[in-house]
C-alpha positions in Angstrom: 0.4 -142.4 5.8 -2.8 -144.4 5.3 -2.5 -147.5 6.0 -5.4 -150.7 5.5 -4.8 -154.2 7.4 -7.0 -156.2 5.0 -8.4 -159.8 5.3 -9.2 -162.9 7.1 -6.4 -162.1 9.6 -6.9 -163.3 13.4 -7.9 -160.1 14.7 -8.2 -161.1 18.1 -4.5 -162.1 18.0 -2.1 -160.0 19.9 -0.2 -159.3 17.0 -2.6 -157.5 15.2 -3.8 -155.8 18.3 -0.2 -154.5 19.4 0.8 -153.4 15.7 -2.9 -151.7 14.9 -2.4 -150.0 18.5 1.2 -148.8 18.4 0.7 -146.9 14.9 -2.5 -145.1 15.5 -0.2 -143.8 18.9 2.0 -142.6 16.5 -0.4 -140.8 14.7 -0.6 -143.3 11.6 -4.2 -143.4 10.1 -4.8 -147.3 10.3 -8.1 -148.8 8.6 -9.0 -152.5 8.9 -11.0 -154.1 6.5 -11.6 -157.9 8.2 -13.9 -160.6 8.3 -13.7 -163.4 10.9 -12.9 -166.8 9.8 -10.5 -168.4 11.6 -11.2 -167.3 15.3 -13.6 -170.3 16.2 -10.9 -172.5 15.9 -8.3 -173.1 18.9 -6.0 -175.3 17.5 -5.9 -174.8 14.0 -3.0 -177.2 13.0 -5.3 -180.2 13.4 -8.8 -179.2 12.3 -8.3 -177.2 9.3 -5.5 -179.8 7.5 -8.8 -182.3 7.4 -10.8 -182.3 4.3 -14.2 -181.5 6.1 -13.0 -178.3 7.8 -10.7 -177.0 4.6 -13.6 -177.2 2.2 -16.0 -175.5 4.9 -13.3 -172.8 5.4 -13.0 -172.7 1.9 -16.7 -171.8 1.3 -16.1 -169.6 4.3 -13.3 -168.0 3.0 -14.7 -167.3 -0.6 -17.9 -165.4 1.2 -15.7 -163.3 3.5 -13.4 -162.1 0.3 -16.2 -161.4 -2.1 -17.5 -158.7 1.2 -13.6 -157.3 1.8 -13.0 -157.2 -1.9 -15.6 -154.7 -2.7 -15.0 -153.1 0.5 -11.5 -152.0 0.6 -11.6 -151.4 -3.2 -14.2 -148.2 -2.1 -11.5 -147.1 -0.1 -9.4 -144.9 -3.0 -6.7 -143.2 -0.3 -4.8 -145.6 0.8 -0.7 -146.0 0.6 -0.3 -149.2 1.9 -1.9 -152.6 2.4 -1.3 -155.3 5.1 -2.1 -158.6 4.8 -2.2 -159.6 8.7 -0.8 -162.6 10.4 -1.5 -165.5 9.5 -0.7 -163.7 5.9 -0.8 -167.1 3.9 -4.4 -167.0 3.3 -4.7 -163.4 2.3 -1.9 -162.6 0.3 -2.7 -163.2 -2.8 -6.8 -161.2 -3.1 -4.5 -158.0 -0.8 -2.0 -158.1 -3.8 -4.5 -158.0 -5.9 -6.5 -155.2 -4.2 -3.2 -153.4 -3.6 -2.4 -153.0 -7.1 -5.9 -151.2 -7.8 -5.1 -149.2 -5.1 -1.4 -148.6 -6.2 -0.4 -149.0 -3.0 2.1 -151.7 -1.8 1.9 -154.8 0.2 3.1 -155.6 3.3 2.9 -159.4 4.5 3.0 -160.9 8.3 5.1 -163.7 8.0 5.6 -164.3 11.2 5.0 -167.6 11.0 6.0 -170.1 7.4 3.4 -172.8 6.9 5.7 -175.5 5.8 8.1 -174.5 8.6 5.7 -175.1 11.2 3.6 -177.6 10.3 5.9 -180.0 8.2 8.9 -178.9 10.6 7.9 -177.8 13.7 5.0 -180.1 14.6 5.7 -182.5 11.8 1.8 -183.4 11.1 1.9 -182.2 7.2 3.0 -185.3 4.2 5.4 -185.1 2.0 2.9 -183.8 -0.3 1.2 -181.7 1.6 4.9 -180.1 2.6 5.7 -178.9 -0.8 2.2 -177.7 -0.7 2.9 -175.4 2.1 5.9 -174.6 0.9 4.3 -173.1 -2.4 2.2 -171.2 -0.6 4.9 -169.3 1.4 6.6 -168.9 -1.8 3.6 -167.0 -3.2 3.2 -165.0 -0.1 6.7 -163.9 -0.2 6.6 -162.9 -3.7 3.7 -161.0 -3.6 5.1 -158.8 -1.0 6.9 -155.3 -1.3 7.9 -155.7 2.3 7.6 -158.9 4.7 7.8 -158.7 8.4 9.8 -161.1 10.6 9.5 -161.4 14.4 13.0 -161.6 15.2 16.2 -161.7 13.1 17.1 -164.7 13.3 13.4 -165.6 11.7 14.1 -162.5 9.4 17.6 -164.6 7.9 15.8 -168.0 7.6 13.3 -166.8 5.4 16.2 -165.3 3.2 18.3 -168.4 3.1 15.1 -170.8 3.0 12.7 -168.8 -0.1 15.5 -165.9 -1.5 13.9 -163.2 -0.6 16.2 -160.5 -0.3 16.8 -159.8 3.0 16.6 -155.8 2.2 12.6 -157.1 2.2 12.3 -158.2 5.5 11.6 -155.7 8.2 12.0 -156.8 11.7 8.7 -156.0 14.1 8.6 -157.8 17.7 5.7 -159.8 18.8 5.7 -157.3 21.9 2.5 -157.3 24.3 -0.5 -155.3 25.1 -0.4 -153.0 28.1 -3.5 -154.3 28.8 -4.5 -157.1 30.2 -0.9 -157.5 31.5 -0.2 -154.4 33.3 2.3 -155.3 35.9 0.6 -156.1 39.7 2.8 -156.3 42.8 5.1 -159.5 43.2 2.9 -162.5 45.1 3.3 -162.7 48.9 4.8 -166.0 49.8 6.8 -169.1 48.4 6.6 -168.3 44.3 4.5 -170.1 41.8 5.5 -170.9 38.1 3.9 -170.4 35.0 3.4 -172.4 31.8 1.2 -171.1 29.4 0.6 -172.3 25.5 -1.0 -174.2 23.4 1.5 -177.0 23.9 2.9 -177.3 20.0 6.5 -178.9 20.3 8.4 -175.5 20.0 7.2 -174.8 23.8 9.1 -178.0 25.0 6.0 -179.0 27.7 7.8 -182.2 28.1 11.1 -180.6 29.5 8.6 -178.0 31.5 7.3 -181.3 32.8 10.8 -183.1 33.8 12.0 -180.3 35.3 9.0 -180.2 37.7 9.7 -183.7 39.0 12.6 -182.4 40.0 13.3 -181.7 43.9 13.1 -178.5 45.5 11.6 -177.2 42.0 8.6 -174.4 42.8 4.7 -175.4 41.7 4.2 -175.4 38.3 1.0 -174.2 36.7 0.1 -175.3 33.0 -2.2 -173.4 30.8 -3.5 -174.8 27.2 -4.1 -177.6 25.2 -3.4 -178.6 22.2 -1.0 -180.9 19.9 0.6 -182.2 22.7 -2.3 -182.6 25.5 -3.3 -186.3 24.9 0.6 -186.9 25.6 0.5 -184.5 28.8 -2.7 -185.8 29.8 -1.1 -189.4 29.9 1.7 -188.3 31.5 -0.5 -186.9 34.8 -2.3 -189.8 34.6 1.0 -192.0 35.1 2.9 -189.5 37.6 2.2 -185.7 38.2 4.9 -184.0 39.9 3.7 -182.4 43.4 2.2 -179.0 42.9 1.8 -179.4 39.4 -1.6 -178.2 38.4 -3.0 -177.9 34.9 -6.3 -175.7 33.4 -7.2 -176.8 29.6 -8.5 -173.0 28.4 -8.7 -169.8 30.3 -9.7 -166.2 28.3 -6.9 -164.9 26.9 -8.5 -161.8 29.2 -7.7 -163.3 32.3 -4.1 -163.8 31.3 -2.9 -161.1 33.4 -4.2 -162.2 36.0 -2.4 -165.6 36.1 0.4 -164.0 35.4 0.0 -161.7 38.7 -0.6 -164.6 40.7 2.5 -166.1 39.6 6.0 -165.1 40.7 7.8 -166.8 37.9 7.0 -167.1 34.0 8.3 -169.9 31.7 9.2 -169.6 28.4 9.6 -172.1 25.5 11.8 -175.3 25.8 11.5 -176.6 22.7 14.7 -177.8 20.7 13.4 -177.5 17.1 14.5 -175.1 14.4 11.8 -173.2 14.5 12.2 -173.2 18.6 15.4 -171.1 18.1 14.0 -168.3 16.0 11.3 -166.8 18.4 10.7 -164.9 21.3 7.0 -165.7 22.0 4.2 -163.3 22.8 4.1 -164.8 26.3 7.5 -164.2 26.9 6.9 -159.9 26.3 3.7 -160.5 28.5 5.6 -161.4 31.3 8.0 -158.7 30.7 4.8 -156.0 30.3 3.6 -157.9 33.4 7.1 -157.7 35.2 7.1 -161.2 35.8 11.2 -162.8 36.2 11.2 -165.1 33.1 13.1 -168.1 32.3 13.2 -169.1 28.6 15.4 -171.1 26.7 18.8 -170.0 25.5 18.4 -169.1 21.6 19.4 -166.8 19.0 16.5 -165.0 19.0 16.2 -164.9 23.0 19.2 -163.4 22.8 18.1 -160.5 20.7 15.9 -159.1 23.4 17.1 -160.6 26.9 20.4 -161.3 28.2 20.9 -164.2 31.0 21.1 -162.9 34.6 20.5 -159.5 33.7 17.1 -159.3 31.7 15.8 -163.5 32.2 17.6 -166.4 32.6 18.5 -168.5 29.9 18.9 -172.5 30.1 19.9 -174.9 27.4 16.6 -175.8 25.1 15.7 -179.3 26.1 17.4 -179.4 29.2 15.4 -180.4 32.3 17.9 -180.1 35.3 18.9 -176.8 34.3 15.5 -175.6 33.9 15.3 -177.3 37.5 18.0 -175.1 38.5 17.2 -171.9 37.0 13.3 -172.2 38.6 15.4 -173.0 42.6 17.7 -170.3 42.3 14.7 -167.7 41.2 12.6 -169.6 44.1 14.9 -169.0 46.6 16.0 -165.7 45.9 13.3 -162.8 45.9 15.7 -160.0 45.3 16.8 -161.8 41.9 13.0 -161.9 41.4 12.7 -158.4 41.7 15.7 -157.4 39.4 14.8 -159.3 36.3 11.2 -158.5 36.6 12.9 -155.0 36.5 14.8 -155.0 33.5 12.1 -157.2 31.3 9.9 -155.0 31.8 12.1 -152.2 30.8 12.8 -154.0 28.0 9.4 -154.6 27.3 9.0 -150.8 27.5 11.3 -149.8 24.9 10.9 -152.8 22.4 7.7 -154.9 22.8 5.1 -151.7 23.6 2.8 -151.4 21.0 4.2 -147.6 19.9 7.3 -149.2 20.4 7.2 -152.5 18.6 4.7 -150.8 15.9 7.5 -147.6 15.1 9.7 -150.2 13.8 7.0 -151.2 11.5 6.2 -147.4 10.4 10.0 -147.2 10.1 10.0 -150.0 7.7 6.7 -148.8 5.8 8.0 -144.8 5.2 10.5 -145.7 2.3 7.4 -147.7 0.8 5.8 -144.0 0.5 7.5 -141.6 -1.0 5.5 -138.6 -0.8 6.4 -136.2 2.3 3.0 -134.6 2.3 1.6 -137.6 2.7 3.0 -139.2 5.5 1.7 -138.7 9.3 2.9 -139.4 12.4 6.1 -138.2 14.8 9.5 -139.6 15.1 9.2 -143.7 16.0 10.1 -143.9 19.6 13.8 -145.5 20.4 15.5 -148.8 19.6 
């Protein structure tokens, strides 16, 4: 099986990275066909909704196509195309290339537009909502397959657009091995970790109650974004002791925060949208082996169970965040076992072979010719 990821995707997004990874380890011959547009930009919910940067993208945009389009339609042997996360922009030119490659397209949906930007973060009109909303529609309908993250954002997209839910394939975010290869558990009193780029779904408010709570470890934040003129006011007023906070760091030295830590935090957030994920630095800490503590949601619960795998507190809920982060604080050998099974479960579901053999699993009924497909059996579930 040939497969091309075609576009203006975010290459240097994990989930690009994880899914291009795992299927060349299983022996699937993956092309990628990309031109940068979109990396420049951090925080892409608030720059490119203004008129300025979407007319500059758009020139942008129409440049990098008129390149990919010629490209990839020189490149005859190919049996499927994906459009790569975020799809939206690319779906429509990939359909159009993948039907003069008869070959079928495959769609990222991780994420919708309208979802998160009229829903989730709530910046986006009522105009501009429909707008998005059309534009997920057209995604989804150009698709042979779409992928989901979880299954519970697998059945919203079927109750919210129609699509039939036979459509939807099911591929974790998972996490690189690299940079978050585990490192030995910090000597000493444990640290916590907060890392995002503070949009609502991560709850950084409840994150920030909870660490004015007594007896709760030191919390370090990472990121900026929607949400950091609130946070920033906030410090300003009354930062809880041992709270520290760092704007940016490389997504490189990731890892390495996470191996100074002795605790990861999840998202908090009590929106929707909150409830259908399982973020990628949630299956960093479990590559890491990092104990996590997350909020308790249908699609947490698809990968980790509380006490046994994380623990799980009620979204929005500071005192038993508070809680959860003293019990982990005070017992090392609780510590040690959920940075155990995470990272087991990391192992088996969020590896790149692993996360990307449910993805070939998904693509081989899309090509049905046996002397065409590559690759060994997908690794278990």
């Amino acid at each position: 099986m040939r497969v091309m990821w075609l576009g203006t995707y975010e290459r240097d997004y994990p989930r690009a990275r994880v899914l291009v990874t795992g299927l060349r380890e299983l022996g699937v011959d993956v092309v990628e066909r990309h031109r940068p547009l979109w990396e420049d930009q951090r925080h892409k919910a608030g720059a490119f909704l203004r008129p300025g940067p979407l007319l500059r993208a758009g020139g942008r945009y129409a440049v990098a196509w008129a390149g990919l389009g010629r490209e990839a339609l020189g490149d005859r042997d190919v049996d499927v195309v994906v459009a790569g996360y975020p799809a939206q922009p690319d779906a429509v030119p990939a359909w159009t290339v993948a039907k003069a490659l008869r070959a079928r397209l495959v769609v990222d949906m991780m994420i919708s537009l309208w979802d998160t930007l009229a829903g989730d973060r709530a910046i986006a009109g009522r105009t501009a909502a429909a707008v998005l909303a059309g534009v997920d529609r057209v995604t989804l309908a150009a698709a042979d397959l779409v992928l989901a993250d979880t299954a519970a954002g697998a059945d919203w997209l079927a109750r919210r657009f129609g699509v039939p839910r036979s459509r939807i394939a099911v591929v974790p975010v998972g996490a690189e091995a690299e940079p978050f290869a585990p490192r030995p558990a910090p000597a000493g009193p444990p640290t916590a970790l907060f890392y995002g780029k503070l949009a609502p779904l991560h709850g950084i408010a409840t994150v920030l109650a909870a660490a004015r709570e007594p007896g709760v470890p030191p919390v370090r934040v990472i990121g900026d974004g929607q949400l950091g003129p609130w946070l920033a006011d906030e410090l300003r007023r009354d930062t809880p002791p041992g709270l520290t906070w760092e704007r940016w760091v490389p997504y490189d030295r990731l890892g390495d925060e996470l191996g100074a830590a002795g605790i990861a935090l999840g998202v908090f957030g009590t929106s929707d949208k909150a409830a259908r994920v399982v973020p990628n630095k949630v299956w960093q800490a479990m590559a890491a082996r990092r104990p996590v503590v997350t909020a308790d949601t249908p699609a947490v619960r698809e990968q980790l169970a509380d006490g046994r795998s994380a623990l799980l507190v009620p979204p929005g809920d500071p005192a038993a965040l508070a809680g959860a982060l003293r019990r982990l604080a005070a017992d090392p050998g609780l510590r040690e076992r959920l940075a155990a099974a995470g990272h087991e479960r990391w192992r088996g579901h969020g590896a790149p072979r692993a996360a990307a053999s449910a993805l070939r699993d998904a693509l081989l009924p899309l090509v049905p010719r046996p002397g065409r497909l590559r690759g060994g059996p997908g690794v278990g579930h």
